[in-house]
Structures are given as C-alpha cells and as structure tokens.
N, C-alpha and C positions, 0 to 999 in steps of 0.2 A: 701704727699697727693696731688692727680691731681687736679688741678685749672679748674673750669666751665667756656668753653670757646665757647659754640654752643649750640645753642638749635633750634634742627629739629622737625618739624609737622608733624602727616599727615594732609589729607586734608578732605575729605569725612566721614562726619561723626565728625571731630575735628574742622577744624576750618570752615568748610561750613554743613548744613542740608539738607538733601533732601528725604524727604519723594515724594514717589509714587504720582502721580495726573492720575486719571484714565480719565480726560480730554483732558491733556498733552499725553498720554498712544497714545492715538485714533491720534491725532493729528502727531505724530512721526512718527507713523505707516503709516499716508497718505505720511507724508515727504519723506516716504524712498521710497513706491511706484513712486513716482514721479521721484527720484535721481537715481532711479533703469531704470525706464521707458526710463530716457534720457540718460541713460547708452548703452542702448539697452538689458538689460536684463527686459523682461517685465512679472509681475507676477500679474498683474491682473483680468488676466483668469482662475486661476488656484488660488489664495484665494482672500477670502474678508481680508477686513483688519481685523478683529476680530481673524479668522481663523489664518491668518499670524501671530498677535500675539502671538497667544499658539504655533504656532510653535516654533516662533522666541526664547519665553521665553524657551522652551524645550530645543532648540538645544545651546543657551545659557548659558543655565544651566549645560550642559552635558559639554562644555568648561570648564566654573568655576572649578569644579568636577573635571575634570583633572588636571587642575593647581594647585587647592590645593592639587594633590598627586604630582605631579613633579616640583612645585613652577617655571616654565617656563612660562611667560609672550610672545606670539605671536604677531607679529603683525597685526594691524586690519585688514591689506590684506588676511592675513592667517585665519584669523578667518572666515572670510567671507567667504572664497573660501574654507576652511576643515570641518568649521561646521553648521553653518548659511544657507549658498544656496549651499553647495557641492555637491545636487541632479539637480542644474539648465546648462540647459546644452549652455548657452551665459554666465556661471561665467568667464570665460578668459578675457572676456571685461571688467573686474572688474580692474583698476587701483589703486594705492596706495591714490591717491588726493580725487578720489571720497570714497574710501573705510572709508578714516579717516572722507571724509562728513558723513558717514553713524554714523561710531566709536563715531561721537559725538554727536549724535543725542539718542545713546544707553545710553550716560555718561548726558547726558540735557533734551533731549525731552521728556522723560518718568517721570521728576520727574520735583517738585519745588522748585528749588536751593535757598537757601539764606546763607548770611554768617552770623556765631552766631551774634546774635544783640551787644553783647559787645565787638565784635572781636578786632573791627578801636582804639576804646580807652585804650585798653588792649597794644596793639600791638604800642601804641604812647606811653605809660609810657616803655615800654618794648625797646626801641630801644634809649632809654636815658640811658641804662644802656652800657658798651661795651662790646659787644656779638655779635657774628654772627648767624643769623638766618638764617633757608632754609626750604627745604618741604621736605620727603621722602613719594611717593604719588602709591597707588595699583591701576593704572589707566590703559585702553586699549587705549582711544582717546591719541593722543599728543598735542592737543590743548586746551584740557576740562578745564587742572587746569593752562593754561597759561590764556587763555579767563577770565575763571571766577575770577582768582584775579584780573583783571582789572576791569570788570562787577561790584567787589564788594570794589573796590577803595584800595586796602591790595597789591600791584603788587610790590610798593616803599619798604614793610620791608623786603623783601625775598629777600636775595642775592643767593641763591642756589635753584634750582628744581629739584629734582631728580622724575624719572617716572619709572615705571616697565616697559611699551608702549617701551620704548626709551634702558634701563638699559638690558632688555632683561630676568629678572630675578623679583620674587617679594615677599615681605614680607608673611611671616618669615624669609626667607630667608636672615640669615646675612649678604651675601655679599654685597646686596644694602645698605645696612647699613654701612659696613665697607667702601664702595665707594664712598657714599657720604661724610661721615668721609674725606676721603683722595682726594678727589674732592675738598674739601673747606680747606684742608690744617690744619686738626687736626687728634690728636690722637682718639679714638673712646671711649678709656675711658677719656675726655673732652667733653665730647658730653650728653645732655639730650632729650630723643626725648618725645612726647607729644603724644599721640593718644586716638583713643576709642576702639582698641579691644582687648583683653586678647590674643589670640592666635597669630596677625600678629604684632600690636604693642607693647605690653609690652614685651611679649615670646623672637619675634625678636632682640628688640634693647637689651634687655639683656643677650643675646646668643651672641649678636655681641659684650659683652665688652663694652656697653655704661655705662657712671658713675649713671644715673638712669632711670627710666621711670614711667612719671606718664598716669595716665588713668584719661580722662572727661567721662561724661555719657554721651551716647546717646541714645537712645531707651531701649532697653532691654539688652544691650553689658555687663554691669557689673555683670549679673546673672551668665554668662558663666567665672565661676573662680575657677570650681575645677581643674582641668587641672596643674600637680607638675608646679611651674618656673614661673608662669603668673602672681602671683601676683603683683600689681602696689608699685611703693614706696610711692606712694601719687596717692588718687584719690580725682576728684573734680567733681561737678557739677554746675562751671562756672571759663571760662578764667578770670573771677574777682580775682580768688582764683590763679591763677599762678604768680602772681609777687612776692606774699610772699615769696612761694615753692624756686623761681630761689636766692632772696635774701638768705635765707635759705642754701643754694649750694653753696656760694660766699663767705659768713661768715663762711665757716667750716675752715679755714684753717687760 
C-alpha cells in the first residue's frame, strides 16, 4: 500500500473565499481605466465603467468557456490582446508587466479575498506532522496566489505552487496534477489534494492517480455531484475536519 506523502490545495475557493463586492467591482474597473490610460490604450471615450464591465464580464466569460472545452490556460497577455480589448486598436502597447497588473486586478479587485478563518491554525497542527505541502491553483494572474498567501500570513507552509497562469495547462486536466506530483518529487498516487470543486478538483486529481481527494464546501459547489468519478473520498465543511482525514491516510498501512 502507497504511503501519504503530500498533500496539495487548491486555492480559491479551498483555502481563500472570495465572494463578489460590487463596490470592489466598480473600483477595479476605474483601476484598469487608469493602467489602460497610462498604457496609452485609452478607453474612456468609448465606455463608462459600468458599460466596460458588462463587457469585460462578456468577453471573459467567452474565455472561461473556451478553456473549459480545451483546458489550455493563456497568458494574461493573451487574454488581453484575443479577448478582453482584441477590438482596441493601441492593444500592441499592451506589455506582459502591465497586462499581469490588469490579470490581477481580475483575480482581487472584483472580490473580497480572505483566507478561511481556520486556515493559519489548521495548517500549524498540519506541518507537525512530516508532509509535504504545495498548491495546485486554476489561476490567470502569476502573482494573485503568491501575494495573497503572504497578505494572509500561510506563505511559510507551502513548499510547492503550482499555477495554470505559469503550468500553461489547467485542472481537470491531469497533467498539472501529475507535474506538480513530479515537481515536488513524489509519486502521484502519494499525493492527496484538497479542493472545492467536483469537476476540476476531485474529477482531476483522481484521474491523475492521486491516493485521494477530498472536497470542503463552498458556496453552492457540492450540489454539482452527479457527474460518473467526482465523487470526493471525504468531504468537509471546515479545514478543522482535515487533520483527522490526513491521520486517517497515515494509519492505513
């Protein structure tokens, strides 16, 4: 029997929250006017920020959409420049530095990030045990989920990050899974990953040959579980409840 030797997150949604702020929303939307403006691509003539949003959210969307049919991860340059402002005709001016300022402003400025409230204490009983811990994270910015585990003081347990942004590739998609596996120097059935979605997290890491996968609740995530293969080997609704689960993994053998 394979011995539990890793246990990878994701991130959004597992070990951070981030519900919508339609104050934040409006706010973002100036930010990028701005980033845009000193860019020299100026689009304040042509929408209000309101207006920009529904766009933004549109052409967004129509990204998403595609990726979940080809599980190919762009980068934020690319996104920018093929579906976001692909009608603006100064997008060439678009750099990769300012582009990821924008990418993270998509992945922060529209929501209100916090890390689950039990996360810090969880994750200090959790790295007394000997395991290697990392992130496997369905992200466009490259800075979002490095920033934010600093922001939320969790930066110290995570020896691994993997990003879809970076990976080029994204969950379900086993490979990032078997990469990070072989990035951190284990087999993939030694590995547990943790997340909140039925389809990218559970589906994925148990398609990729992880030893299991459990699922926390977030919002409405655990509704979506007809789908053959998704089902979680453990679900929880709080990291309080994961140290059992990993004890549990450790003691089978």
């Amino acid at each position: 029997m394979n011995q539990l030797k890793a246990v990878f997150f994701d991130f959004g949604g597992t070990i951070d929250l981030y519900p919508e702020d339609s104050v934040n929303v409006l706010k973002a939307m100036e930010s990028m006017f701005s980033i845009l403006k000193d860019t020299g691509i100026d689009i304040t003539q042509k929408y209000k920020v309101k207006e920009f949003y529904k766009i933004f959210t549109e052409r967004h969307q129509k990204y998403k959409t595609w990726k979940s049919k080809t599980l190919i991860e762009l980068s934020g340059l690319e996104v920018w420049k093929e579906y976001i402002l692909y009608d603006e005709p100064e997008i060439d001016r678009l750099d990769e530095h300012t582009a990821e300022e924008l990418t993270f402003l998509i992945e922060t400025g529209r929501f209100n990030r916090t890390a689950r409230p039990e996360m810090k204490k969880v994750m200090e009983e959790l790295v007394k045990i000997d395991l290697f811990y990392g992130i496997i994270s369905n992200v466009l910015s490259l800075t979002q989920v490095p920033r934010n585990l600093v922001d939320y003081g969790l930066e110290q347990y995570f020896s691994k990050v993997i990003l879809s942004s970076k990976f080029g590739r994204s969950k379900p998609d086993p490979s990032i899974f078997l990469h990070a596996a072989k990035e951190s120097g284990f087999r993939p059935e030694e590995c547990l990953y943790i997340g909140n979605s039925p389809e990218k997290d559970i589906f994925g890491a148990k398609n990729a040959g992880f030893m299991g996968a459990v699922q926390i609740e977030y919002a409405d995530d655990f509704d979506d579980v007809s789908e053959p293969g998704v089902a979680p080997d453990y679900y929880i609704k709080s990291m309080e409840e994961l140290p059992e689960i990993i004890y549990s993994y450790l003691n089978r053998n």
